[in-house]
N, C-alpha and C positions, 0 to 999 in steps of 0.2 A: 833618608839621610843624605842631605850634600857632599861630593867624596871634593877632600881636599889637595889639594896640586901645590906641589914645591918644583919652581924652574930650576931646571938641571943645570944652566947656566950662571946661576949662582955660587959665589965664591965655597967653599966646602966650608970655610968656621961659620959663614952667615945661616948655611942651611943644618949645623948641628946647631945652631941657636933655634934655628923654628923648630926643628923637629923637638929639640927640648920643650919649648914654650908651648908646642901642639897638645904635648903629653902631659904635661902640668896641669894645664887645661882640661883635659878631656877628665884628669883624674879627679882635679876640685870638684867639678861640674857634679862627675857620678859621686863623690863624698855626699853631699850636699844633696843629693838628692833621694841619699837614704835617709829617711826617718825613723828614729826610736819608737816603738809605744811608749806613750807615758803610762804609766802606773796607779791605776787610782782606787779607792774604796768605793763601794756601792752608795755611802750617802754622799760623796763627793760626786759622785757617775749622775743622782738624781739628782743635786743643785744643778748640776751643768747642760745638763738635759733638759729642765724645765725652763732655764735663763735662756737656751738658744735655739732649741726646735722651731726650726722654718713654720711646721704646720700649727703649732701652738701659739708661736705669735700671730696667724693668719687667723686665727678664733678671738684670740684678744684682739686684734684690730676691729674684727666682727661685733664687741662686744661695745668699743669705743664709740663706731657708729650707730648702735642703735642707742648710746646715752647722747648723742647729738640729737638721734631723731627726736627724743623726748623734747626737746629745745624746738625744732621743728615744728611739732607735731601744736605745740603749745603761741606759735606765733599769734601778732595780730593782725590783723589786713593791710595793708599799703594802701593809703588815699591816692585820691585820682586830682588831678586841676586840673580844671577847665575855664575856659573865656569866651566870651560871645560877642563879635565884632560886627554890627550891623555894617552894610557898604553900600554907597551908591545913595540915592533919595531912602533905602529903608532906615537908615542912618539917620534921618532927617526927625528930631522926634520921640524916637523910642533909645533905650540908653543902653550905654554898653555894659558888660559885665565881666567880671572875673572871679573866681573861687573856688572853691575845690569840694569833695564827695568823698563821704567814708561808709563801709558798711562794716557795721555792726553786726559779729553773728551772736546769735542767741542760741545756747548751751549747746554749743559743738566744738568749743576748744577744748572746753573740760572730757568732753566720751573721745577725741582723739589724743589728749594728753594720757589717760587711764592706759588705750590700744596701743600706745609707743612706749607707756613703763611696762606692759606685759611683755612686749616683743624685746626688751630690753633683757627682764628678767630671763628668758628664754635662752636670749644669748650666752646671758653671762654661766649659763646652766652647762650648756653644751662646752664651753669654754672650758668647767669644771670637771668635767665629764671626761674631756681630750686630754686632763693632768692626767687625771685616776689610768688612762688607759697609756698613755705613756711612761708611768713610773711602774706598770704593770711590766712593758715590753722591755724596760732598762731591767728590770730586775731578774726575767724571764734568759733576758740574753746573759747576764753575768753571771747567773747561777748555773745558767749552760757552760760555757767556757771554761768556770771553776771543775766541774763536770770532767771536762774533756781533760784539761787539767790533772784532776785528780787520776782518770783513767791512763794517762799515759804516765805519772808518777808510779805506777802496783805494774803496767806493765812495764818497764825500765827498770823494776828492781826485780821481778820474775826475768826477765830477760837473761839482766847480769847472774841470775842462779842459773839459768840452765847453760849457761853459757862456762861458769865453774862445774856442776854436774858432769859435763862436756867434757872437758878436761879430766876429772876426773876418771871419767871412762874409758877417756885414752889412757891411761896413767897405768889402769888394772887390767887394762886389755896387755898392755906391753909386759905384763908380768903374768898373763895367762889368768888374770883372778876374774875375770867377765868372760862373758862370750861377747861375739858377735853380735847377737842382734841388741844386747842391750847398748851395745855403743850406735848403732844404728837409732834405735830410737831416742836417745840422748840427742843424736844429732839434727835428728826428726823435730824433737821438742825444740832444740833453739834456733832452728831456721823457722819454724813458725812462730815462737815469741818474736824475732827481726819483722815477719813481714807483718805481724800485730800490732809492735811497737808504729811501724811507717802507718799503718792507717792509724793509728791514737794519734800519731804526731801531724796528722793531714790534718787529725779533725778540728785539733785544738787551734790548727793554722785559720780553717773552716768560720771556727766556734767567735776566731778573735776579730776577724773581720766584721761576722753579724755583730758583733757588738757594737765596733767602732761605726758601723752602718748605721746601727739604731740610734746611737748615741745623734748622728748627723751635724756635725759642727764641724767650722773651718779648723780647727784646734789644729786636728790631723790624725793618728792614732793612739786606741787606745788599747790598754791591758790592765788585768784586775788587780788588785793591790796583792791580794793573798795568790800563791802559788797551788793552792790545790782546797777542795772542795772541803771545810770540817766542820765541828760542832760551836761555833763562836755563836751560838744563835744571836745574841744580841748585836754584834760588831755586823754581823748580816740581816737586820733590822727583821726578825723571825722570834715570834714566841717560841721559847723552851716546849719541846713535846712535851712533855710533865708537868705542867701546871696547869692550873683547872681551866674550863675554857665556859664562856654563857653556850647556852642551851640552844638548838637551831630557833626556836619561836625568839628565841629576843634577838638572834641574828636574822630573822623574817624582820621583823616587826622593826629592828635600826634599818633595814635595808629600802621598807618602804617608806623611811622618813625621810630617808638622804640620799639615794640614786639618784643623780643628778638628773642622769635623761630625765626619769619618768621626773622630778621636778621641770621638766623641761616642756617635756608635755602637761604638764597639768597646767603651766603657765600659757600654753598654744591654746587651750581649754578657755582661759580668762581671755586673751586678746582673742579670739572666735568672737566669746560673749561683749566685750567693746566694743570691737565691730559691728556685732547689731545694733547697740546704739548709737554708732556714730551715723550706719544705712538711715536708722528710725528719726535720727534727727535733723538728716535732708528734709523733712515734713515741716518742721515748724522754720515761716520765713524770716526773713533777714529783716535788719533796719538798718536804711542810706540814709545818712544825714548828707544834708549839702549848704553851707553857705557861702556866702561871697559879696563882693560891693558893688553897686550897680551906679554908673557914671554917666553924666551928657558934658561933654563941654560947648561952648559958646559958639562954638561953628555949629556943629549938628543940631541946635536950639531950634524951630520951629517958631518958639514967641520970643525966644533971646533972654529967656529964665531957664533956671533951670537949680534940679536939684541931686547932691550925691548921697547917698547911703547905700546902709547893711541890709541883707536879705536874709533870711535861713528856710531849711524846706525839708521836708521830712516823708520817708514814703517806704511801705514795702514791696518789699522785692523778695524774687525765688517762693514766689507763691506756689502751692501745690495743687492748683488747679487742672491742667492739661494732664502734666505726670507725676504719677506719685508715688514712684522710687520703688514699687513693689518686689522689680526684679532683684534689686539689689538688695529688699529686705529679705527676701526667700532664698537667696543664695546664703544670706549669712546666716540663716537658719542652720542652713544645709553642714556648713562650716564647724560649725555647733557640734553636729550632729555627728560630723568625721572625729571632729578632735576630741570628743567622749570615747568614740570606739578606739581610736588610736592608743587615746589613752591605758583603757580598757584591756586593750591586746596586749602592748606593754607589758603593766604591770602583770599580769598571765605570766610571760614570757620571761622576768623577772625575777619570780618567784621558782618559777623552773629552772632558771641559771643558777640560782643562788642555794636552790636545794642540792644542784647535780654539785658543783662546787663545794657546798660544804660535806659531801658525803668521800667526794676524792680525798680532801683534806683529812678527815677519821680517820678514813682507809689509808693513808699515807703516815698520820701518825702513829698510829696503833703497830704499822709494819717498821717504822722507824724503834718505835720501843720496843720491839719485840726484836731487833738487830742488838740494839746496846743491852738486853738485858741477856740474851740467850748466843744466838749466832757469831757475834763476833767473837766471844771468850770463847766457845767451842771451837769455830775454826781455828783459831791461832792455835789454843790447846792443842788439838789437832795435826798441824803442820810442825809445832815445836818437838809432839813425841814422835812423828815422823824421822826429820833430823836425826835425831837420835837414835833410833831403830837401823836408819840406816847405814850411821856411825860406826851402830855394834854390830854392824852386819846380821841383824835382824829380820830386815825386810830387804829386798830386791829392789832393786831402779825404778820395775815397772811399776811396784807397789807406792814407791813413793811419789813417784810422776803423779799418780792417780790421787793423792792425799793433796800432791802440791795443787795441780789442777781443781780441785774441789776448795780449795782456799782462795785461788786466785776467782774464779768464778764466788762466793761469798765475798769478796771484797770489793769486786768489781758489782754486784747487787746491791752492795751495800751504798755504793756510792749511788747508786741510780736512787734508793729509796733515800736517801739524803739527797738528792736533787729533786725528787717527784716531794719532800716536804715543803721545801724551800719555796716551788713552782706554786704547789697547790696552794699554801698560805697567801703569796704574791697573789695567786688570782681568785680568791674569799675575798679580801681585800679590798681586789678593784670592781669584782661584782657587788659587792655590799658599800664601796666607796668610801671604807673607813681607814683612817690612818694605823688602828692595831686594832686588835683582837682581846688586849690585856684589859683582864677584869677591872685595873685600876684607871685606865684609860679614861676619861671626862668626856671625850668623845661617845664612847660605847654608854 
């Protein structure tokens, strides 16, 4: 930072003018240079995510030029002209010419148009492939944040209890109704809810930047609509745990109609096999048409007649006599031969993601259901006749620390197993590449 000099030889109003004007400045500059998060919902987070990702337009541009190559791939040949100027006495006689030469190929446009719509189709796979996996990590990151979110909302209101608790302790210590240690531990307790509170509140700082990261748009930053992680399953594009869900075989069986990749590969599998045809059809040769006008005028005459016309001439070419492209048929055998197995492994590999995935997902719901039906109404119940107990001077401090503690731990699980639903459904989703899971879906 350049340090700024005012001459001491200036009049003293001119230099309370700069020094004002420095300060104005320095203050607009830093205004101005803080920015707000904006605020947004998850299906607002994925329009804006899929409209501006650097890497996702770099696939679509990917996919633009392979619909060029098809145009390509599909051209005709560019003729040739030529002229033949006799000089000198050979001139004398024999006529001049001009015209031009086209080759004709025979069934090679059509097996290189086929190998440019497969590598087309390929693109446009992988293209599809880079949504599913970016609306994956948009969702991944905002259901995190909510997450942290939620975490530092349970501890900031246990906080504020132990931090009253606290108070209290002093209150009955000053009148001899506690001892000692229990105001010690009271104090114990809300110096550690503080430094719990600062790491919840680091992480949500942590949580909002991966977001704004993933998100990657000039926009600038962003923050989640909702303040804290809940059960909106809809508004958070999530099937309700409770409702019926298909059976892992029809989540097999859509997964291998519609994983882009593996459509991806299966289309590297065809353009392989086009490209053998297009090696096999170096074999069969060309045909050059050539014509042109053949001339003498009345100087170069010999007898001082003379006559102009048309010619035409016909011949092939790229005969397969000397070589006969074998290397290049054998390699695209070989071609073949990889992008079966590619394939092959793939789909393997696939089906193993998609099993591990949907078994996270059970295990995520089943624990999810098993909070809203059981654990949460106990805990609360729980901590509510705590309160009370220690209202009526029923239970001791330490007993209720222990009742609070075991609430704040269930609440704080709870929100992890409502993040581990959210998470796990997001990535069923992107490994099976389906927009829902809902039975009524048209999709599924």
């Amino acid at each position: 930072m350049k340090k700024i000099f005012i001459p001491l030889s200036l009049p003293f109003s001119i230099k309370l003018f700069l020094i004002f004007f420095l300060l104005l400045f320095l203050s607009a500059t830093q205004s101005f240079a803080i920015m707000e998060a904006e605020k947004i919902s998850l299906s607002k987070a994925l329009e804006l995510a899929l409209s501006t990702n650097p890497q996702l337009k770099i696939a679509h541009l990917a996919t633009l030029e392979s619909e060029n190559d098809i145009k390509a791939a599909n051209r005709l040949q560019n003729p040739s002209l030529h002229t033949y100027q006799n000089m000198g006495t050979a001139g004398e006689g024999n006529p001049q010419q001009i015209g031009a030469d086209y080759t004709l190929e025979v069934l090679k446009r059509g097996f290189r148009k086929k190998r440019a719509q497969s590598s087309a189709k390929e693109a446009l796979y992988i293209e599809q492939s880079a949504q599913y996996n970016l609306i994956f990590e948009v969702k991944k990151a905002y259901f995190d944040l909510l997450l942290k979110k939620a975490n530092l909302k349970i501890i900031e209101e246990q906080k504020n209890l132990s931090k009253e608790l606290l108070d209290d302790a002093i209150k009955e210590a000053k009148h001899s109704n506690l001892n000692k240690t229990d105001v010690i531990q009271a104090k114990i307790s809300y110096n550690r809810s503080i430094m719990y509170y600062n790491i919840a509140k680091s992480a949500v700082i942590s949580a909002q930047n991966h977001f704004s990261s993933v998100m990657n748009t000039k926009d600038g930053d962003f923050d989640t609509k909702e303040d804290y992680l809940n059960d909106n399953y809809e508004q958070l594009l999530t099937i309700n745990p409770k409702e019926n869900l298909l059976n892992f075989e029809e989540v097999k069986n859509y997964t291998l109609k519609n994983r882009k990749d593996l459509l991806s590969a299966q289309a590297k599998v065809e353009e392989a096999k086009n490209n053998l045809n297009v090696a096999k059809s170096q074999l069969i040769p060309d045909i050059e048409i050539n014509g042109g006008y053949a001339y003498q005028t009345k100087g170069i005459s010999d007898t001082g007649y003379y006559q102009n016309g048309a010619y035409a001439g016909l011949k092939l070419v790229n005969i397969p006599l000397i070589y006969h492209y074998q290397p290049e048929i054998t390699n695209a055998k070989l071609e073949i031969e990889k992008a079966q197995l590619k394939y092959e492994d793939m789909k393997i590999d696939i089906i193993r993601t998609v099993t591990d995935s949907w078994e996270k997902f059970i295990i995520a719901r089943d624990t999810l259901n098993f909070y809203n039906s059981e654990l949460l109404s106990n805990s609360k119940e729980l901590l509510e006749s705590s309160i009370k107990s220690l209202d009526n001077k029923e239970i001791d401090l330490t007993s209720f620390l222990v009742s609070k503690k075991l609430y704040l731990d269930v609440m704080l699980n709870y929100q992890e197993a409502l993040a581990d639903y959210y998470i796990s459904y997001a990535e069923l989703l992107r490994d099976m590449n389906a927009n829902s899971l809902n039975m009524q879906n048209e999709n599924i």
